[in-house]
MARDO-694979 format. One record per residue: residue number from 1; residue in three letters; chain; x, y, z of N, C-alpha, C in turn. Coordinates in nm, 3 decimals. Example, Ala and Ser with C-alpha at 12.3 -4.5 7.8 and 13.67 -1.06 7.14 Angstrom:
+-----+------+-----+---------+---------+---------+---------+---------+---------+---------+---------+---------+
! seq ! type ! mol !   neast !  nnorth !     nup !  caeast ! canorth !    caup !   ceast !  cnorth !     cup !
+-----+------+-----+---------+---------+---------+---------+---------+---------+---------+---------+---------+
!   1 !  ALA !   A !   1.319 !  -0.569 !   0.780 !   1.230 !  -0.450 !   0.780 !   1.320 !  -0.330 !   0.780 !
!   2 !  SER !   A !   1.285 !  -0.225 !   0.708 !   1.367 !  -0.106 !   0.714 !   1.290 !   0.003 !   0.787 !
+-----+------+-----+---------+---------+---------+---------+---------+---------+---------+---------+---------+
END
This chain:
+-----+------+-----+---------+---------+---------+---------+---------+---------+---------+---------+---------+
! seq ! type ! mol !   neast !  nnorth !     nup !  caeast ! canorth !    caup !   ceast !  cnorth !     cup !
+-----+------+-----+---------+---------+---------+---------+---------+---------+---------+---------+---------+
!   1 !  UNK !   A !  -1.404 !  -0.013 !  -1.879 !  -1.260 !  -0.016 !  -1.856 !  -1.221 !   0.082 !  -1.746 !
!   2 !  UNK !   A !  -1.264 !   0.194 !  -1.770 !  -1.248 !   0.323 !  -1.660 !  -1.310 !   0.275 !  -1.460 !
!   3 !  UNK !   A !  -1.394 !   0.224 !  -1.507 !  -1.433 !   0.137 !  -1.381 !  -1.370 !   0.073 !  -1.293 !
!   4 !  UNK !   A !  -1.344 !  -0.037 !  -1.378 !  -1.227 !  -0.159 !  -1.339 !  -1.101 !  -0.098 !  -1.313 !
!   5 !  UNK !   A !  -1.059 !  -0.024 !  -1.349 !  -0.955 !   0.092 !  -1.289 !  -0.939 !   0.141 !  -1.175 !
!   6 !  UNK !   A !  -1.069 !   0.206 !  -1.152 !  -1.049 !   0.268 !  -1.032 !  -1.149 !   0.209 !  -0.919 !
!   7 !  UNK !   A !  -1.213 !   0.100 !  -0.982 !  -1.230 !  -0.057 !  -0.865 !  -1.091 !  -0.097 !  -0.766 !
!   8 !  UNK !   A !  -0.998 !  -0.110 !  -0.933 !  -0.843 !  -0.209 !  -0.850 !  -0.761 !  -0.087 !  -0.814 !
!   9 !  UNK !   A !  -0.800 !   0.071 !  -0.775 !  -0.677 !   0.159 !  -0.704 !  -0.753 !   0.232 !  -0.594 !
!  10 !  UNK !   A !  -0.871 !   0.171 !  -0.570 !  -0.959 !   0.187 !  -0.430 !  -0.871 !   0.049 !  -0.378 !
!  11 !  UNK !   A !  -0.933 !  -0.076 !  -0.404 !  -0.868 !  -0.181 !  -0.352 !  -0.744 !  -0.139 !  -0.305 !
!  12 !  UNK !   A !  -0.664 !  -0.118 !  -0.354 !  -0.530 !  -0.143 !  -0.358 !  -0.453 !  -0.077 !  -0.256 !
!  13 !  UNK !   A !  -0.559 !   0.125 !  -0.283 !  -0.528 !   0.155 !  -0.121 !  -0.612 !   0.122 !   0.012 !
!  14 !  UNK !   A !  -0.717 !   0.055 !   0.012 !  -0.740 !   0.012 !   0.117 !  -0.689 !  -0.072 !   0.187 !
!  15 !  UNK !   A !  -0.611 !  -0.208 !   0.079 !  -0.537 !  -0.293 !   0.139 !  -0.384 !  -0.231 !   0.205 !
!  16 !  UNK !   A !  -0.330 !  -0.131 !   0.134 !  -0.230 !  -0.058 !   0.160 !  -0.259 !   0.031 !   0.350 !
!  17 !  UNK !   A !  -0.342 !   0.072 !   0.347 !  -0.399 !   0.101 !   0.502 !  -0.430 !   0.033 !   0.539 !
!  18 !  UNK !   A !  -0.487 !  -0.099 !   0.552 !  -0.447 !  -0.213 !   0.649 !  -0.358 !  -0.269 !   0.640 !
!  19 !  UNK !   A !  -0.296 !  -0.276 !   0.573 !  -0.146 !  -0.342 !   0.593 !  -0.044 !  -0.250 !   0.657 !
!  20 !  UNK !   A !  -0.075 !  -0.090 !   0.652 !  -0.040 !  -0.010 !   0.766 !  -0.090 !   0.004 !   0.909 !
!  21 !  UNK !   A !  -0.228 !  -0.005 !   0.918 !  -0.289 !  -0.050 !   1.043 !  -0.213 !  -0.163 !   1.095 !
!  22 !  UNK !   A !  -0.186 !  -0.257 !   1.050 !  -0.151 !  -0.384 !   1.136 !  -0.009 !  -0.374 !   1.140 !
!  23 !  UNK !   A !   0.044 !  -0.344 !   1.056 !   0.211 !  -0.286 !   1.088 !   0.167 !  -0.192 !   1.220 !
!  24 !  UNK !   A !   0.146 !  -0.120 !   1.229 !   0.099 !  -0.017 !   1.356 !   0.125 !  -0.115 !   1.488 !
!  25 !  UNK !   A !   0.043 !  -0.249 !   1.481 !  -0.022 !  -0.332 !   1.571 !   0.113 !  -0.403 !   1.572 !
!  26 !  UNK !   A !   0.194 !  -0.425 !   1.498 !   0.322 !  -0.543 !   1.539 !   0.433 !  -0.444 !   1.690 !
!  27 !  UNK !   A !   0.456 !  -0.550 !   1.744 !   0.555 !  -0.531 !   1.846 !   0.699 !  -0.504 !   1.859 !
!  28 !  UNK !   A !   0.741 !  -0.455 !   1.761 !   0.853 !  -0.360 !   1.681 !   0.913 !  -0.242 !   1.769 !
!  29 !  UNK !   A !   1.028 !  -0.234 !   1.733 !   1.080 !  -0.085 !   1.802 !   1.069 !   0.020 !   1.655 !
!  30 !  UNK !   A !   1.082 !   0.129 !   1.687 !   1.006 !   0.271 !   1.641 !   1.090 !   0.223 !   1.511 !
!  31 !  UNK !   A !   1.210 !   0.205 !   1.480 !   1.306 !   0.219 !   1.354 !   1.281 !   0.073 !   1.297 !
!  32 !  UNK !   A !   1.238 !  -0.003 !   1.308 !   1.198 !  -0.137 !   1.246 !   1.057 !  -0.097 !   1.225 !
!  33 !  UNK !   A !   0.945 !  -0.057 !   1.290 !   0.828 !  -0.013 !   1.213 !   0.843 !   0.070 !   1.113 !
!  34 !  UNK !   A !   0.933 !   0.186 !   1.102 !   0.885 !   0.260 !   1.029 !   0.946 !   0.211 !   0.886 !
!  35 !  UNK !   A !   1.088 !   0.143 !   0.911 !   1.108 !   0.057 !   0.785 !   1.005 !  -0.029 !   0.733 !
!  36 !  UNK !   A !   0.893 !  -0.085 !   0.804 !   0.831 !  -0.127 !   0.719 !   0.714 !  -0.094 !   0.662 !
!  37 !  UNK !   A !   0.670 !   0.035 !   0.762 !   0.596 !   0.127 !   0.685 !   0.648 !   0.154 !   0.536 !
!  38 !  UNK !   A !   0.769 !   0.234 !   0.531 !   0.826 !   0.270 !   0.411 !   0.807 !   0.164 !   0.302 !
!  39 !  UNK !   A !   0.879 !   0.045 !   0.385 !   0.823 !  -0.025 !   0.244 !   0.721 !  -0.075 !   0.188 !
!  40 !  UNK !   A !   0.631 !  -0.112 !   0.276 !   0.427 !  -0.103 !   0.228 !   0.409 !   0.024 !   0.153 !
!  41 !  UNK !   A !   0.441 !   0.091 !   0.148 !   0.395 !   0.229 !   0.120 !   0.464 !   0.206 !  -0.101 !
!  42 !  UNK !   A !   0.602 !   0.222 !  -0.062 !   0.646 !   0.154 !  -0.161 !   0.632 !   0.071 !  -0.265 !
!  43 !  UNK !   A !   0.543 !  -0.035 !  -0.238 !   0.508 !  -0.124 !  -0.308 !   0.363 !  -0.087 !  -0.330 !
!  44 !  UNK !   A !   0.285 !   0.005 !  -0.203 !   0.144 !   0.047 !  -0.231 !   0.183 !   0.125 !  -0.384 !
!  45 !  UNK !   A !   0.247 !   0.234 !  -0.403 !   0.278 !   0.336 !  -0.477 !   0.309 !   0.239 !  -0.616 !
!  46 !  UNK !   A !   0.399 !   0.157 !  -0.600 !   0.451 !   0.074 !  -0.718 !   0.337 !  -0.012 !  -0.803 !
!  47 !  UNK !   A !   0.203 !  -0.089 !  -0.708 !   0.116 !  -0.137 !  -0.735 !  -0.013 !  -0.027 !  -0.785 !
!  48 !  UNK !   A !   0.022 !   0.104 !  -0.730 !  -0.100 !   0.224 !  -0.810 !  -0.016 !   0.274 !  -0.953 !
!  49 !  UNK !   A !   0.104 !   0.262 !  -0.965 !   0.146 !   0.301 !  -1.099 !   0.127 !   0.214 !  -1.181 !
!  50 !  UNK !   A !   0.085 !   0.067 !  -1.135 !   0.048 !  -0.035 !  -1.263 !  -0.073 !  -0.056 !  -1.289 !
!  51 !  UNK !   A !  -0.138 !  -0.003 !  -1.232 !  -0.297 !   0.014 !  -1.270 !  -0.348 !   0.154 !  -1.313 !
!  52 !  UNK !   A !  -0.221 !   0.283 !  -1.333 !  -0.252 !   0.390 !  -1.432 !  -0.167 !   0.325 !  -1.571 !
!  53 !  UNK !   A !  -0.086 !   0.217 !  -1.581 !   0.005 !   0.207 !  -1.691 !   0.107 !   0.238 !  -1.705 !
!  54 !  UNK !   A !   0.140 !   0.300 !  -1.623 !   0.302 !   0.364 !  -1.617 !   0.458 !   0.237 !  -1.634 !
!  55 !  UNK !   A !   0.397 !   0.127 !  -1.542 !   0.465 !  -0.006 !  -1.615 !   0.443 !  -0.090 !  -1.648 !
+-----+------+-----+---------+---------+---------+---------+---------+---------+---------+---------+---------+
END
């Protein structure tokens, strides 16, 4: 069980840094990237609290 845990919150931030890497890579002005940094980040954070249980 402890495994499979921290299998899916490796995953979860790796996908979370490429999905920041390639936000990086879109052709955006500075205040539209970083909004969507914030919100990858957001949902990264929201998707690591459901794999400690918290919701």
């Amino acid at each position: 069980m402890g495994a499979s845990v921290l299998i899916g919150i490796l995953i979860t931030f790796l996908v979370v840094i490429l999905v920041l890497y390639l936000v990086q890579r879109l052709p955006l002005d500075a205040r539209a990237r970083q909004i969507a940094q914030i919100i990858v980040i957001i949902i990264g954070i929201i998707s690591l609290l459901k794999y400690l249980t918290v919701f």
